[in-house]
Backbone as numpy.savetxt, mean C-alpha at the origin, in Angstrom:
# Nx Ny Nz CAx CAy CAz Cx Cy Cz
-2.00 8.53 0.15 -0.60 8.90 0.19 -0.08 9.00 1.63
-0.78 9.45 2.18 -0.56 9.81 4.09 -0.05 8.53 4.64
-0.70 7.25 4.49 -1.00 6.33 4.81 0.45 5.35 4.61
0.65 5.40 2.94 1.70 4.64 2.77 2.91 5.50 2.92
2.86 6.88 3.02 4.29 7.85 3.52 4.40 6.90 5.22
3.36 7.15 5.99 3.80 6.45 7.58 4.18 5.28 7.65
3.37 4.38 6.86 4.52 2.73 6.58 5.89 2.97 6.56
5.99 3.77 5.41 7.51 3.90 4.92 8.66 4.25 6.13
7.96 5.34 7.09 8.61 5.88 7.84 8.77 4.90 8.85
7.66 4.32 9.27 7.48 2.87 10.54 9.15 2.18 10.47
9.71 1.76 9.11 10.64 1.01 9.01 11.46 1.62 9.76
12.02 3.24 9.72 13.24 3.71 10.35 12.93 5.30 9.67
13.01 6.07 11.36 13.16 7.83 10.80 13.94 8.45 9.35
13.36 8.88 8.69 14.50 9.06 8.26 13.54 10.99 7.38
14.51 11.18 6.14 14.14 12.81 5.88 13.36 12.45 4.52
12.92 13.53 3.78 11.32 13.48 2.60 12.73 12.89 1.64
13.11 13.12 1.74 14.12 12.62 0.01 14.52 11.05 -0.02
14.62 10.47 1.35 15.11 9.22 1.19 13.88 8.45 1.30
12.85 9.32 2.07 10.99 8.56 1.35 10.87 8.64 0.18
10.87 9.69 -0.51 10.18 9.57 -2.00 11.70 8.80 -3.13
12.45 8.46 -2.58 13.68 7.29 -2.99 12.69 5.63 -2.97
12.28 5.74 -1.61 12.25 4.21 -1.43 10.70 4.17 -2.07
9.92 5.33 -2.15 8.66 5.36 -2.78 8.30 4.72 -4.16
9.59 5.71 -5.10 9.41 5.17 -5.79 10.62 4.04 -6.65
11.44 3.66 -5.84 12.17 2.45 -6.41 11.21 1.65 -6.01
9.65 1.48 -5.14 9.03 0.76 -4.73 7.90 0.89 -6.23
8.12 1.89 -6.29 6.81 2.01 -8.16 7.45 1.30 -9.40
8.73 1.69 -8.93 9.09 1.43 -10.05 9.03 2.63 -11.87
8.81 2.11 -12.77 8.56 3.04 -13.38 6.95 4.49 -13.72
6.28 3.41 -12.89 5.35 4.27 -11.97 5.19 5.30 -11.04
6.64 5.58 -10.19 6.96 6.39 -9.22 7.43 7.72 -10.35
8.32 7.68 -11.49 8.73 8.32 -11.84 8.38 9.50 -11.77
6.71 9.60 -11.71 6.36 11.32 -11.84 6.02 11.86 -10.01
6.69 11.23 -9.55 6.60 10.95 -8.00 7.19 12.22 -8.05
6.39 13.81 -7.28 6.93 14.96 -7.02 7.13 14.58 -5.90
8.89 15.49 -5.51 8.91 15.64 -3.99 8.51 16.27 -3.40
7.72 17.31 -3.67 6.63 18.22 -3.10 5.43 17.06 -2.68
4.96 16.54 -3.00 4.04 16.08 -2.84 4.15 15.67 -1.24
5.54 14.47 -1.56 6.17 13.92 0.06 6.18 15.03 0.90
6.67 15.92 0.93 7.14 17.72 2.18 5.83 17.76 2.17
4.64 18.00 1.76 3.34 18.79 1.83 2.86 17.37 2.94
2.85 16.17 2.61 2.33 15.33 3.56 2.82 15.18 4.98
4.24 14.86 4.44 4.73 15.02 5.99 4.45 16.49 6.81
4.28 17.37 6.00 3.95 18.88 7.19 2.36 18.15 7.34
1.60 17.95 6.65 0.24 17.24 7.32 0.16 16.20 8.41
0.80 15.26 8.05 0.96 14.21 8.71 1.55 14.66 10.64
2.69 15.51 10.01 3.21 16.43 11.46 1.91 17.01 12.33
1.27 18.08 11.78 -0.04 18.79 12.39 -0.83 18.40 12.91
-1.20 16.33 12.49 -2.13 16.03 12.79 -1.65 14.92 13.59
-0.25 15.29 14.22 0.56 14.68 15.18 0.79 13.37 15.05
1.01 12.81 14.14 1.32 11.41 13.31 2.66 11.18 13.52
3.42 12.17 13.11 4.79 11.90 13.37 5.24 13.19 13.51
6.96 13.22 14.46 7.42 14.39 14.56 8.95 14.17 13.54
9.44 15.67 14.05 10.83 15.92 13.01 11.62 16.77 13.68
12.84 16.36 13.53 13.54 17.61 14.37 15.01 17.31 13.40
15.87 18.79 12.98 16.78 18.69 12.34 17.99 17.48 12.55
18.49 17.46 11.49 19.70 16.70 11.71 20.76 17.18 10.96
22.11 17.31 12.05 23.25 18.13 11.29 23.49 17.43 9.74
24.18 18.24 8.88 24.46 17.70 7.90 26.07 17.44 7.76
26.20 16.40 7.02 27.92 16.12 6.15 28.12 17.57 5.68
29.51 17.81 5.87 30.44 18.95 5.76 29.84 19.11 3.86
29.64 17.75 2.82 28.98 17.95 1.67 27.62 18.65 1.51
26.86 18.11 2.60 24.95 17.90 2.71 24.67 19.10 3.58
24.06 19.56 2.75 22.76 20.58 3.78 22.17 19.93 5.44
21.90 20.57 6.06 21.38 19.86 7.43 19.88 19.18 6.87
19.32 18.29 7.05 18.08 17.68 6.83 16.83 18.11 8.44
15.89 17.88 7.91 14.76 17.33 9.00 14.53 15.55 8.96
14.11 14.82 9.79 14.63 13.55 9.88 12.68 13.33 10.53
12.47 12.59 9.59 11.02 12.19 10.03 10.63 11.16 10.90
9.55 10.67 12.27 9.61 9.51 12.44 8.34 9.64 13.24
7.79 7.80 13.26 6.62 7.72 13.71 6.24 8.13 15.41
4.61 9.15 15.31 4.67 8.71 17.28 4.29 8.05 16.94
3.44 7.39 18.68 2.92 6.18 19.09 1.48 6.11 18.07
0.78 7.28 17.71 -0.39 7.99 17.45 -0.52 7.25 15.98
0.81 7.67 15.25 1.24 7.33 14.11 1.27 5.70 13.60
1.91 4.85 14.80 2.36 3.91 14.33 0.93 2.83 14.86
-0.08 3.64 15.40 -1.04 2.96 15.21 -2.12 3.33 13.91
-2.18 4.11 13.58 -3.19 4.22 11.98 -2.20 3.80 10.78
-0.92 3.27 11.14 -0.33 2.46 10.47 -0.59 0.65 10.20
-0.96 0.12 11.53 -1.69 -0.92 11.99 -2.45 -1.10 11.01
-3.52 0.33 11.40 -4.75 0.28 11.24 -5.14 -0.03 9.64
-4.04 0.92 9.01 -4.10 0.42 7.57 -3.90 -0.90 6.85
-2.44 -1.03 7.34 -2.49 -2.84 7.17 -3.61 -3.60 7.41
-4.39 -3.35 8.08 -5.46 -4.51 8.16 -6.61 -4.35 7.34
-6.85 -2.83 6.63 -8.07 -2.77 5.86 -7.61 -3.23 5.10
-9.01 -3.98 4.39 -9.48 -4.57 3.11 -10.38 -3.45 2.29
-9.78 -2.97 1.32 -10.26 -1.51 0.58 -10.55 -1.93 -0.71
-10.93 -3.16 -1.00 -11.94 -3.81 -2.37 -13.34 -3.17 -2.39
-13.92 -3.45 -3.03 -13.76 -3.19 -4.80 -13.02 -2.40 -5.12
-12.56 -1.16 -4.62 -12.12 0.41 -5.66 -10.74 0.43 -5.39
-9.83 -1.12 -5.67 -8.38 -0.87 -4.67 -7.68 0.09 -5.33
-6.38 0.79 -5.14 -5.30 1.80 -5.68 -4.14 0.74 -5.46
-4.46 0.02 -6.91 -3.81 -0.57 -6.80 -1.42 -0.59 -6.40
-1.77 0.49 -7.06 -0.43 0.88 -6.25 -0.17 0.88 -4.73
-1.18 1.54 -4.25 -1.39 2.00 -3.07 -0.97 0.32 -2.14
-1.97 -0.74 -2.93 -2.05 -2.20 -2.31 -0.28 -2.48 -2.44
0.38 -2.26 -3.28 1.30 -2.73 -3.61 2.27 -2.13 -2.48
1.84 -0.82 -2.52 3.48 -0.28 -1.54 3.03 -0.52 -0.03
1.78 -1.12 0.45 1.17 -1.62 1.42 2.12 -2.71 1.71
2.23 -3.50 0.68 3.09 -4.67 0.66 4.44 -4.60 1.19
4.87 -3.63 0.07 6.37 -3.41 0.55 6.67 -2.90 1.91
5.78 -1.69 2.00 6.16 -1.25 3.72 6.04 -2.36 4.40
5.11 -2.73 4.19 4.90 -4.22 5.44 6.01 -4.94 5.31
6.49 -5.57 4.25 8.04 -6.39 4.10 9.16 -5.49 4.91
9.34 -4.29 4.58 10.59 -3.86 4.81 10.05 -3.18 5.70
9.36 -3.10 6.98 9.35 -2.12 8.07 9.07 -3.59 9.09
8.60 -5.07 8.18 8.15 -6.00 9.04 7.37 -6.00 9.94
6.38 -5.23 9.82 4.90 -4.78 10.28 4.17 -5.78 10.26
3.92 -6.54 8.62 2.63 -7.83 8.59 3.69 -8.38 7.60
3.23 -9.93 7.39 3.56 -10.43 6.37 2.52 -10.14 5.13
3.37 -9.99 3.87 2.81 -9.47 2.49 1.74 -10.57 2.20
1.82 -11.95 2.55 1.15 -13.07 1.92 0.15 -13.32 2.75
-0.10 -12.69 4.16 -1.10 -12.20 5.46 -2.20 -11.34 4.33
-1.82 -10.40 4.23 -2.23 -8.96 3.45 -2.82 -9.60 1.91
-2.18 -10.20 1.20 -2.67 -10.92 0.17 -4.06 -11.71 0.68
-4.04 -12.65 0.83 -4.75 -13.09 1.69 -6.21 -12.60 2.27
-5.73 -11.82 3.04 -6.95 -11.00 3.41 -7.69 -10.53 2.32
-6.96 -9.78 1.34 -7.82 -9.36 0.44 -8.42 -10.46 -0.70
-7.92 -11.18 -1.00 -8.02 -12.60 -1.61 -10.03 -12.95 -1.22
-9.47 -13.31 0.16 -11.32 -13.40 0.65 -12.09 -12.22 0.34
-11.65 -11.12 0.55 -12.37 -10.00 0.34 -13.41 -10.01 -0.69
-12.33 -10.45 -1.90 -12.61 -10.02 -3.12 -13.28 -11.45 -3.60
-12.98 -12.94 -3.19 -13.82 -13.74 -3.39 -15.62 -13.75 -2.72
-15.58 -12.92 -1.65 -16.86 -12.71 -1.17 -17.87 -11.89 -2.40
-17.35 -11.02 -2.44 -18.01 -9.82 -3.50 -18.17 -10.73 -4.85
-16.97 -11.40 -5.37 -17.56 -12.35 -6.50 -18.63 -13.20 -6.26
-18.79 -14.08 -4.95 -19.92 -14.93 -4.70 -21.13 -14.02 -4.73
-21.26 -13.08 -4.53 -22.66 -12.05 -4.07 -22.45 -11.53 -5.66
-21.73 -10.91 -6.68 -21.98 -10.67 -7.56 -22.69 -11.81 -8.90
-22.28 -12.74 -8.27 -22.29 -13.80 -9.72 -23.95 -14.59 -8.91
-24.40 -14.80 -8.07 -25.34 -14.85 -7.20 -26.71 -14.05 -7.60
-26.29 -12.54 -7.77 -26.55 -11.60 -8.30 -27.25 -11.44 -9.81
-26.11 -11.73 -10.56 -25.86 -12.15 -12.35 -27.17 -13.27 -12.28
-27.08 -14.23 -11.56 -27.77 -15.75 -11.94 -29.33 -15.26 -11.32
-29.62 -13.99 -10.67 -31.12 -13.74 -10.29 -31.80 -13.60 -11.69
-32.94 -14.63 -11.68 -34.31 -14.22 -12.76 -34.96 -12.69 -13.01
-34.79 -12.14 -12.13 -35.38 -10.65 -12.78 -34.40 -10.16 -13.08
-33.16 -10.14 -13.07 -32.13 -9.36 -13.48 -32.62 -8.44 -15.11
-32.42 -7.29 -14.64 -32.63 -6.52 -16.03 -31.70 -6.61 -16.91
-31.87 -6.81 -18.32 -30.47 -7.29 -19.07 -29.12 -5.78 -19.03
-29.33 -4.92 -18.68 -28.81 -3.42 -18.89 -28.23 -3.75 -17.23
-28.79 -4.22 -16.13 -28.18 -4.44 -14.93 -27.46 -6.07 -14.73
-27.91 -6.44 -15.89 -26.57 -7.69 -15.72 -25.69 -7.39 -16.48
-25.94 -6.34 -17.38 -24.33 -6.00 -17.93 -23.24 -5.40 -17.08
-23.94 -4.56 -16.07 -22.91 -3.73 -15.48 -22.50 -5.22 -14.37
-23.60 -6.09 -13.70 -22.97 -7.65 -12.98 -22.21 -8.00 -13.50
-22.10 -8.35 -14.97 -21.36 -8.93 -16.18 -19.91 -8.67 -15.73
-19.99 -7.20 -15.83 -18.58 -6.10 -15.45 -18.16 -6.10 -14.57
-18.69 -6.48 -13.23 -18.13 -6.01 -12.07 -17.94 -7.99 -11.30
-18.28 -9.05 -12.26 -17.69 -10.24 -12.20 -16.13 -10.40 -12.41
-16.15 -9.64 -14.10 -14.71 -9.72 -14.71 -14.09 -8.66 -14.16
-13.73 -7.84 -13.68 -13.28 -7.02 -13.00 -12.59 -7.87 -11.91
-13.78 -8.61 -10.61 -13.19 -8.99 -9.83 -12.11 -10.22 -9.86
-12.60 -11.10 -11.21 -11.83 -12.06 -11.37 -10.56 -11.75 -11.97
-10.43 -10.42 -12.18 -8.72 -9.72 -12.89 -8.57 -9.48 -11.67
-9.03 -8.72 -10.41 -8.80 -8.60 -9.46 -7.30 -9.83 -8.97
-8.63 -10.86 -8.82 -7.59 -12.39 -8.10 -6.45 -12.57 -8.90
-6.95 -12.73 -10.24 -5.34 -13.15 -10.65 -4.38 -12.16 -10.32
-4.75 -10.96 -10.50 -3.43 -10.06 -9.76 -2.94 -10.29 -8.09
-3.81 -10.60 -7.56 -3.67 -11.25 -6.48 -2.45 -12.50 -6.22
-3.11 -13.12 -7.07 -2.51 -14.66 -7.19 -0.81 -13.96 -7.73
-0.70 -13.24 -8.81 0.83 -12.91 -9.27 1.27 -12.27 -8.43
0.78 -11.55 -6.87 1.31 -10.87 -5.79 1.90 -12.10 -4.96
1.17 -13.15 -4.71 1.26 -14.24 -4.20 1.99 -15.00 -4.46
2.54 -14.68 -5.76 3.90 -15.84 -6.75 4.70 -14.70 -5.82
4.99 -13.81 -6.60 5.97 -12.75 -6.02 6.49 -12.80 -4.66
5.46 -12.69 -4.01 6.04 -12.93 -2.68 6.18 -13.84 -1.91
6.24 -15.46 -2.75 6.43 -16.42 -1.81 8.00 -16.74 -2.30
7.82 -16.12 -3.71 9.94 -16.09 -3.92 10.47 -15.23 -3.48
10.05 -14.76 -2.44 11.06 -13.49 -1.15 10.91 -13.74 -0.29
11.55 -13.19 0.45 11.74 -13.89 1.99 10.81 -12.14 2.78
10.62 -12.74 3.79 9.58 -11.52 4.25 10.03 -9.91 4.31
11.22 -10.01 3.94 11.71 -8.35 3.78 11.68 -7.77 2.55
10.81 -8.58 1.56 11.24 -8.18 0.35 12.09 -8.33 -0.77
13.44 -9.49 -0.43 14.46 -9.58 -0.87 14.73 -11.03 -1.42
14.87 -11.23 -2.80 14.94 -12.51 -3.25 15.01 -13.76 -2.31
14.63 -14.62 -2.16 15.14 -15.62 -1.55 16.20 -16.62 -2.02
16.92 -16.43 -0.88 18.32 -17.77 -1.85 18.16 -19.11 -1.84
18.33 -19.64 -2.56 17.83 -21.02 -2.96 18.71 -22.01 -2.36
């Protein structure tokens, strides 16, 4: 959560309510149980462990005054740092997804870079699993769980591959492409 809250923020400072907005119009109907507590408890973490700072911002004569979040230097490098891991086998897959989006809309990496990367990732682990599967001593009780962790990875790719449709019909911010 730490991780993809600082993406979010990378794009442009802003306060916990208009993160857990873009959080979860980024889930979709997945975000829905998206507490905003959750966002305030990270960003005071994220703050402590000097990731990013905050300092008020007056409010509209309507709006309460806000705190206005944004990356340090500290910050906007374990932001980097995330974009570039490859976190296969055990992905969150959400997690991969709003990886995506921050990267589109903060224009950090390209999404089809990030695809990609993990693409090999996850084709390596299939070559060593199925490699694996085809060894002669294989115990039949340990090629079941090979069995499992083949088809697994090969649902893996195709979700991959439908990230890869997705984002070659957008243009790198995320946003339909016009034809």
């Amino acid at each position: 959560m730490q991780d993809v809250v600082l993406a979010m923020l990378a794009k442009e400072p802003t306060h916990g309510y208009e993160l857990r907005s873009r959080m979860r119009a980024a889930l979709g109907p997945l975000g829905e149980a998206m507490n905003a507590g959750q966002i305030y408890v990270t960003l005071t973490r994220l703050s402590k462990a000097g990731l990013v700072t905050s300092e008020r911002s007056e409010g509209l004569p309507d709006r309460p005054e806000r705190r206005v979040y944004a990356l340090t230097a500290e910050g906007q490098q374990r932001v980097t740092a995330w974009l570039t891991e490859v976190n296969w086998p055990k992905p969150d897959l959400a997690e991969f997804h709003l990886k995506l989006v921050a990267a589109a809309s903060a224009r950090l990496a390209d999404p089809l870079a990030l695809v990609d990367a993990q693409r090999r990732e996850v084709l390596r682990r299939l070559r060593d699993a199925q490699r694996a599967a085809l060894g002669r001593s294989v115990d039949p009780v340990a090629g079941l769980l090979l069995e499992g962790v083949v088809l697994r990875l090969r649902a893996d790719l195709e979700w991959l591959e439908a990230c890869e449709r997705m984002w070659t019909t957008r243009d790198r911010t995320g946003r339909k492409a016009e034809a």
